[in-house]
C-alpha positions in Angstrom: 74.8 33.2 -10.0 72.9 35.0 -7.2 74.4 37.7 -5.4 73.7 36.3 -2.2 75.8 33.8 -3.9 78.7 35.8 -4.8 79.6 37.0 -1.3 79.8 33.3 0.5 82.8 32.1 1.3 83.1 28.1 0.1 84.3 26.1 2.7 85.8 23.5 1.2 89.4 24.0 -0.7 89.1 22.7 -3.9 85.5 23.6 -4.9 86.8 27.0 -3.8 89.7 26.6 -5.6 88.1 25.9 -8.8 85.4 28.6 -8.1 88.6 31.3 -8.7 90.1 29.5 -11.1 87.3 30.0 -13.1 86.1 33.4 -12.2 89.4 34.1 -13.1 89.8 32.5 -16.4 86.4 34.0 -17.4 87.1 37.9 -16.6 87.9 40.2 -18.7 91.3 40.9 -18.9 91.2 44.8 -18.3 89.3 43.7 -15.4 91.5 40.7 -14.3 94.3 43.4 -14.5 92.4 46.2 -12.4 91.9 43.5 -10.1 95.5 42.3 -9.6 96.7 46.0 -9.4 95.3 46.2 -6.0 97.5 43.5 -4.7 100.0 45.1 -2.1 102.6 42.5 -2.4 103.4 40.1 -4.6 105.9 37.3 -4.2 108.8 36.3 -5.8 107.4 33.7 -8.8 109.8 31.3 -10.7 107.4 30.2 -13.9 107.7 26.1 -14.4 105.6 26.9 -17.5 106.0 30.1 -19.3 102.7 31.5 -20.5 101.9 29.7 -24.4 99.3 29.3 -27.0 97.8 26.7 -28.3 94.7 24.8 -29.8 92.4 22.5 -27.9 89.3 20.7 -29.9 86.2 21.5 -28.6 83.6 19.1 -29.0 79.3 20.0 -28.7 76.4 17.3 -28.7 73.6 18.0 -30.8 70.4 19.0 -28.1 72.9 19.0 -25.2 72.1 15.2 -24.9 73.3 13.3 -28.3 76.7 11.9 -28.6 79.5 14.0 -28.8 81.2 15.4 -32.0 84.1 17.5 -32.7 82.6 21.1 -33.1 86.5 22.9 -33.8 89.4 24.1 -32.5 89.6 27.0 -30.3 93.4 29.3 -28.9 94.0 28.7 -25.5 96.6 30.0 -23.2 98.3 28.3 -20.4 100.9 29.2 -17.7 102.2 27.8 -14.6 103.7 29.2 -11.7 105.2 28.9 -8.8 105.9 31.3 -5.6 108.7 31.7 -3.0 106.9 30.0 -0.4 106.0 26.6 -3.0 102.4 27.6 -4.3 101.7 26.6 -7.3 99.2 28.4 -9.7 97.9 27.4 -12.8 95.5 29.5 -15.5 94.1 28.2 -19.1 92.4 31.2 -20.8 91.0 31.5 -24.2 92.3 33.5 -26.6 96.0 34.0 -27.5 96.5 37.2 -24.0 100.0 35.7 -22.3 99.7 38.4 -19.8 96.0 37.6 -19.2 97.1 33.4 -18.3 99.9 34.8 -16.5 98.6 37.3 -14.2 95.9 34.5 -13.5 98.7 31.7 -12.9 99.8 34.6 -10.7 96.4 35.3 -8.7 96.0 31.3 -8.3 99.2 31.2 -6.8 98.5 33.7 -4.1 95.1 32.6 -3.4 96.3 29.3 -2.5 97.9 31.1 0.7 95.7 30.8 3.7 96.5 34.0 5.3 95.5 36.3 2.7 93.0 33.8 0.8 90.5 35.4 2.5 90.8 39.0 1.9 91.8 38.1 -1.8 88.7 36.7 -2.3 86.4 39.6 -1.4 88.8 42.3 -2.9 89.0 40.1 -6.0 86.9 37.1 -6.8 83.8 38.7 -5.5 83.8 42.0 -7.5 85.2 39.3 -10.7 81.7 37.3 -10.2 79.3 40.6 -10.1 81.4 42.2 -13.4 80.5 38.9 -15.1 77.0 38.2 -13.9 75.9 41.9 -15.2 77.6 41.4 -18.2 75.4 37.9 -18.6 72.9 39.2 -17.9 73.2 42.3 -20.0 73.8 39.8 -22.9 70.8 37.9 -22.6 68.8 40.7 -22.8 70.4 42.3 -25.8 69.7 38.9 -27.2 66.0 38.6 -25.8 65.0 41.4 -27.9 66.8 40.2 -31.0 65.1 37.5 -30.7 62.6 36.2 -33.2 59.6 33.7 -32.4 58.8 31.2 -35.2 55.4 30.2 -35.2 53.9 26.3 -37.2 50.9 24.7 -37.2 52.3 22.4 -33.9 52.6 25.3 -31.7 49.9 27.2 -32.6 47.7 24.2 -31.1 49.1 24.5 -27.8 
């Protein structure tokens, strides 16, 4: 994602509801709970599904275009949630971190509210999106010069 990117708002509800959902889901959790500490008030929240583990199969196709096959199993978290005003948030995270799918059921919850979405989204999703695009591209770097080229007869002709 460009930074340019980052810092415009999405218009439309949904895709910028699943934009935070998954900037959300993807962050780090010391960073998710940095993030969340600069919230100045919080609403009551009744959970309708404490935060649990569990396994989803994940499934990969062979070239990115082949038919799919199962590839494993892989610990997710979930948690719903629900405010004092009727919002309802919703997180799946990987890994086993209860606090980290709860604090994001949480942050879904209140980013669902039109008078603060806003200002949420700047304080939080933005900086979220930045953290994560470094780290990406720090990653591929560190990988770039791991990387080892592998040279046969068919590409040496071209």
């Amino acid at each position: 994602m460009k930074s340019d990117e980052a810092s415009a708002n999405p218009t439309d509800l949904t895709s910028m509801r699943a934009r935070w959902i998954s900037e959300i889901a993807h962050a780090m959790f010391s960073d998710l709970a940095d993030a969340a500490a600069g919230v100045e008030r919080w609403p009551e929240f009744t959970p309708i599904n404490s935060p649990e583990v569990g396994l989803i199969m994940v499934h990969g196709r062979m070239g990115g275009l082949g038919g799919r096959f199962p590839l494993g199993e892989c610990t997710v978290t979930r948690c719903m949630v629900q405010d004092d005003q009727g919002y309802t948030g919703l997180a799946y995270v990987l890994g086993d971190s209860l606090a980290h799918a709860e604090i994001a059921a949480k942050l879904d919850a209140l980013l669902q509210h039109p008078e603060r979405q806003s200002s949420l989204w700047d304080r939080i999703i933005v900086p979220l999106m930045i953290l994560r695009t470094a780290r990406e591209a720090q990653t591929k770097q560190e990988n770039q010069s791991s990387r080892v080229q592998f040279f046969t007869m068919e590409t040496m002709r071209s």
